[in-house]
N, C-alpha and C positions, 0 to 999 in steps of 0.2 A: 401583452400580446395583442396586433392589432387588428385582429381577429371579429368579425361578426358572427354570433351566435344563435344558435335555433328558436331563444325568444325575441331576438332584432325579426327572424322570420316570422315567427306568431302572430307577432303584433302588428306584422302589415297584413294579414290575413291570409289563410292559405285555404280558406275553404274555396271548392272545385278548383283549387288547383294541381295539377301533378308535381310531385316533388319524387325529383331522382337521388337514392339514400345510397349510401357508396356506404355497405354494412361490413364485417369481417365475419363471415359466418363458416371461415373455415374449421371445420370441427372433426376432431377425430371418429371416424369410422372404424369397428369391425370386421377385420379381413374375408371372415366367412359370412356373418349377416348381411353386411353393409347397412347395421342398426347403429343412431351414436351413441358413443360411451361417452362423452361428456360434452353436454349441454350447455357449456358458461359462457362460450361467445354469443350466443344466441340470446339468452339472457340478459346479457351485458349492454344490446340495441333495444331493449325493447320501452326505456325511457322515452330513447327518441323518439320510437315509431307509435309508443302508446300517445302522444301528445301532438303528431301531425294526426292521425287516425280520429281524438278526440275533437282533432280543428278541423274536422270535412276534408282533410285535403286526397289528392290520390296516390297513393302511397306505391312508389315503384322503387325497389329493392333491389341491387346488384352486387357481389361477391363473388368471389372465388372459393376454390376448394381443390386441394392437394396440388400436383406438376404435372397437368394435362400437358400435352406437348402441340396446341396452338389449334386441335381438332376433336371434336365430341370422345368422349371416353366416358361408358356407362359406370365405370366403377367410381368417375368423379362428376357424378350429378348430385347436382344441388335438390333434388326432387325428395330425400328424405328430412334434409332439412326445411321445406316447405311445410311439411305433416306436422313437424314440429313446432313449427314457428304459428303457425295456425292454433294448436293446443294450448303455445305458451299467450295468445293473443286472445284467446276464445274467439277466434273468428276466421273465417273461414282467408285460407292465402290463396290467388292463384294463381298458379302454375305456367311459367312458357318454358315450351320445349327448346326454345333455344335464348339467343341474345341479342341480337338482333335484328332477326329476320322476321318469317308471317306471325308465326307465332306469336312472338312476342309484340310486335303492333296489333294483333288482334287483342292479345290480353290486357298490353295499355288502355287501348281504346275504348273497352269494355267496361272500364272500371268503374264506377259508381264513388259518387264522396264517402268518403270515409273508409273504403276497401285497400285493400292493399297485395300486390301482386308481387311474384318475385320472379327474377331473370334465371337462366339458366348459365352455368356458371359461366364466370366472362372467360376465361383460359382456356375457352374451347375456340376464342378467335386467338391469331396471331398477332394483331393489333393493340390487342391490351400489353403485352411484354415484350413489345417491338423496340429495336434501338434505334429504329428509324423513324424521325422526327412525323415525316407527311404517312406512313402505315398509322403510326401510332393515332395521330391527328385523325386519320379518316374514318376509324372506329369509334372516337372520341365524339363524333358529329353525329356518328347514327345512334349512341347512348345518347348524349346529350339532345336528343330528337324528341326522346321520352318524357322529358320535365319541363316544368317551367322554371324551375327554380334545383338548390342541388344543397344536400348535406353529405357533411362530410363526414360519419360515426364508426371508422376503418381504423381505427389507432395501430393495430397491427400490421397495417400496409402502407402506411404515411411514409416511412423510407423507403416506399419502390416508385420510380419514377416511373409510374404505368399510367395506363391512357386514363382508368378511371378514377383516378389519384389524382394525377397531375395534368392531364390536357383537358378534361373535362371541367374544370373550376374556372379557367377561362371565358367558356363559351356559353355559361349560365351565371345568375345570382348566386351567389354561395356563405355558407353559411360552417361553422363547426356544431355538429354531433353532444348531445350531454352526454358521451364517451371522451371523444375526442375534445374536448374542453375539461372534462376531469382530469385525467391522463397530463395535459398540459401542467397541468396547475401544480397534481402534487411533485410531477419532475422538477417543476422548477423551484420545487424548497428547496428538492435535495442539490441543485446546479445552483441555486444561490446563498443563503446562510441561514443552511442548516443548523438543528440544535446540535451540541456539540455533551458526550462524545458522537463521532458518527463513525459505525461500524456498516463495514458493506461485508456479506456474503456471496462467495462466489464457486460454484461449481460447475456441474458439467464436464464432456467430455476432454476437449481439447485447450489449450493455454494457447495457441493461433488465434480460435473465434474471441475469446476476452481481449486477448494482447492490448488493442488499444484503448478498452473500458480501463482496465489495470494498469494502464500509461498514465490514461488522463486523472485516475482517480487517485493514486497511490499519493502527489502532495496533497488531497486534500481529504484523506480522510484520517481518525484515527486508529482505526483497526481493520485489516483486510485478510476474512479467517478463506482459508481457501481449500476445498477438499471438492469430489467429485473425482473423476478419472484425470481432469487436469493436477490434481496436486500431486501425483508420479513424476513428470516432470522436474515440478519444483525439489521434491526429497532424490532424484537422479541430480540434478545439479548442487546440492547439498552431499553429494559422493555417495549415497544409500543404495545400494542393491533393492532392484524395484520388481524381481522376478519375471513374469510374464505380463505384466501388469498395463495398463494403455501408456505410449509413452510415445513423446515423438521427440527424436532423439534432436531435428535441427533448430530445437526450441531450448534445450539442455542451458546453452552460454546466456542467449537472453533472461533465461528464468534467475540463472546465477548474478546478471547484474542489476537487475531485479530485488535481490534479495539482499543484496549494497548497498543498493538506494535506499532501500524500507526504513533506514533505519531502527531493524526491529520491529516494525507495524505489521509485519505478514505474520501468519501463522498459519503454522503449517501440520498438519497430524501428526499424534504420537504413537497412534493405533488405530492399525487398521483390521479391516475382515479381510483375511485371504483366502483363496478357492483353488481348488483344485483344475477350475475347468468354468468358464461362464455358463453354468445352468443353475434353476432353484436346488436341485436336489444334490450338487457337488460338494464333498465333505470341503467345510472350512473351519477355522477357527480363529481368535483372536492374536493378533501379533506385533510386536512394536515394528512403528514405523521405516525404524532403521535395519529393521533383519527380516524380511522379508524373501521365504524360500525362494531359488533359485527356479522352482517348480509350478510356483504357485503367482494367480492375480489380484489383487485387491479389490473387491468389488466394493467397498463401502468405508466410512470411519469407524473407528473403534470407539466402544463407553468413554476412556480415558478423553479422548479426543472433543466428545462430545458436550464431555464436563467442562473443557477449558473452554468450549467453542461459549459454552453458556453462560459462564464466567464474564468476557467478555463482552456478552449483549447484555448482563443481565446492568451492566455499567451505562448503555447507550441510550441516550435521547432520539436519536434518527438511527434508522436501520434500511438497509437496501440488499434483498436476497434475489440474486438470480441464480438459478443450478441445484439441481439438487446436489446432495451428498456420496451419494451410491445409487447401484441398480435397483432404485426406489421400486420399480412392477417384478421384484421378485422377492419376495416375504422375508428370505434369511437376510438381505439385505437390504432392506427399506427402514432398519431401528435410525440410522444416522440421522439420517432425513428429517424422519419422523422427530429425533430430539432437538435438532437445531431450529425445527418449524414449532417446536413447544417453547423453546428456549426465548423464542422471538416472541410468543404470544404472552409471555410473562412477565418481556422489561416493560418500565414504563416508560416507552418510546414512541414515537412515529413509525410503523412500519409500511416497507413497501416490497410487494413482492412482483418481481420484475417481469411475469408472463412467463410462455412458454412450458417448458418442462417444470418449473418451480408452480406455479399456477395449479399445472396437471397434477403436482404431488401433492397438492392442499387439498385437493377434490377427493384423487385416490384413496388418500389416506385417513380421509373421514372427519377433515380437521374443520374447526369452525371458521370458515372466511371472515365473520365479525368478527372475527378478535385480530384481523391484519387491519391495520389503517387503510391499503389500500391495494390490490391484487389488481395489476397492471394486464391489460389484454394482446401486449404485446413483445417479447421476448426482445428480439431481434431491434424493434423500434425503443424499445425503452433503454438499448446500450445505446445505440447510436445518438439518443440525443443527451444522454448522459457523458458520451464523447462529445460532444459539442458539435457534431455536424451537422451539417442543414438538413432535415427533412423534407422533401420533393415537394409531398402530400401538404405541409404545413407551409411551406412557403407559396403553394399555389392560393392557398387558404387566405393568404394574406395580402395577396396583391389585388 
């Protein structure tokens, strides 16, 4: 990757200089507190910024948070992860109430070597998710107004061609993130030659969002175990009665030739939990995959299921999970989950757990993150380069 990195920075000297840090600190909130419930993006920058922080530099911080719609919205302010970010630092952050306006040039300008401030989320301007080259650009000029130089530590946003992803690397020195340069590294065992067997994991809701991880992966791995609410689909295209269960019915024929091609390498449940109704408290109970009441949803995989799932990693050298198994944040059904994320912590493989909702289920569920090889910070960014497409964020990176 020909990529310059945050010690090619170091080592030209970053003290009093201001460096603009492109973080991913979107972190789930609390619908009634708007306290976060989990803290691992936040965490996950803090190599970066503890080692520009330690080199005098001025440490100015921009991110997003949730689908502001291009104008201030208090329930997506970045102001409680400030609090946090301060705790996780021991040192005091500060604060601008916006992004780039007074505020925020007073708060730069303020800053002191070795402090570090943070912006106010950028998705309250238009400009950052503009498809319009010169908007996008002209936001890009007044972030990039704030650094003298820019890293890149966003691994979760590197596939969105947004102003402070991709037009801002341009217009500064730039450098990758000790995120965004992990991240690279371990994708690209799994995209070049990996240890072999290689079994990927994959759940989640729909067989739409995978379709093209599952295109591109299916010749090259050797086992693809798939449950989550996407695997109805596949057992509806297998002729199974899938009751009320998630299913999207104009995916039925592709999942069926899918299942042609595999050669056999998909695996698909034998048993599942069915419910009554999607809530925690809905009677359910165990039921083979293929007789699933006319009445009843599937929220999760079944023991049987989970045994086989485990079977097969327990075989693998490289492992790749994105998705959970079932409605992992609701108790009766988060056992699947929870056995396939044991199952993986067991082989003696490489594993990688691909962000997102799989990420949230390791946290949730109390599970040791040391024992994954490597818990990826971005969902979404870790299929698409796993599909082999270009990432915006990384190709700006590189030029």
């Amino acid at each position: 990757m020909s990529i310059r990195n945050l010690d090619d920075l170091l080592a030209e000297g970053v003290s009093g200089r201001r460096v603009l840090v492109r973080a991913d600190l979107n972190v789930p909130l609390d619908k009634q507190t708007g306290e976060i419930t989990d803290d691992g993006r936040i965490r996950a920058v803090l190599p970066t910024l503890g080692a520009l922080v330690s080199a005098g530099a001025k440490v100015v911080v921009c991110s997003h948070l949730g689908r502001p719609k291009g104008a201030p919205d208090p329930q997506f302010s970045l102001r409680p992860v400030a609090g946090r970010l301060g705790e996780l630092l021991d040192a005091p952050v500060h604060f601008a109430e916006d992004t780039v306006g007074d505020s925020a040039r007073s708060t730069v300008d303020e800053l002191a070597d070795g402090q570090v401030a943070l912006l106010e989320n950028l998705r309250f301007n238009k400009g950052e998710t503009s498809k319009d080259d010169a908007e996008r650009g002209a936001f890009a000029d007044q972030l990039a107004a704030f650094g003298d130089a820019y890293v890149d530590d966003a691994f979760g946003a590197v596939h969105r061609k947004h102003a402070s992803v991709y037009d801002v690397p341009a217009r500064l020195p730039h450098v990758a993130g000790r995120l965004v340069l992990r991240e690279v590294e371990v994708l690209s065992r799994l995209t070049g030659q990996p240890e072999r067997p290689y079994v990927v994991v994959l759940g989640g809701s729909k067989v739409s969002d995978k379709l093209a991880v599952i295109e591109a992966l299916l010749p090259t791995v050797d086992r693809l175990l798939i449950g989550g609410g996407m695997c109805f689909t596949f057992l509806k295209a297998q002729g199974h009665e899938v009751g009320t269960s998630l299913l999207e019915e104009e995916m039925v024929e592709t999942c069926r030739n899918l299942l042609e091609r595999s050669g056999g390498n998909i695996l698909l449940p034998v048993d599942v939990v069915a419910a009554d109704a999607f809530a925690p408290d809905a009677a359910h109970d165990t039921v083979r995959a293929d007789g699933i009441p006319s009445h009843r949803l599937g929220l999760d995989i079944g023991p049987e299921t989970v045994a086989g799932f485990a079977a097969a990693l327990s075989q693998a050298k490289t492992i790749f999970w994105n998705g959970p198994m079932g409605v992992f944040e609701m108790a009766p059904f988060a056992a699947g989950t929870r056995g396939v994320a044991e199952a993986i912590t067991k082989a003696d493989a490489f594993s990688v757990v691909g962000g997102g909702d799989s990420a949230a289920a390791v946290r949730a569920l109390g599970l040791d993150e040391s024992s994954f090889g490597h818990i990826s910070t971005g969902g979404g960014a870790s299929l698409e380069y796993l599909e082999g497409k270009t990432l915006p964020g990384i190709a700006a990176l590189e030029k």
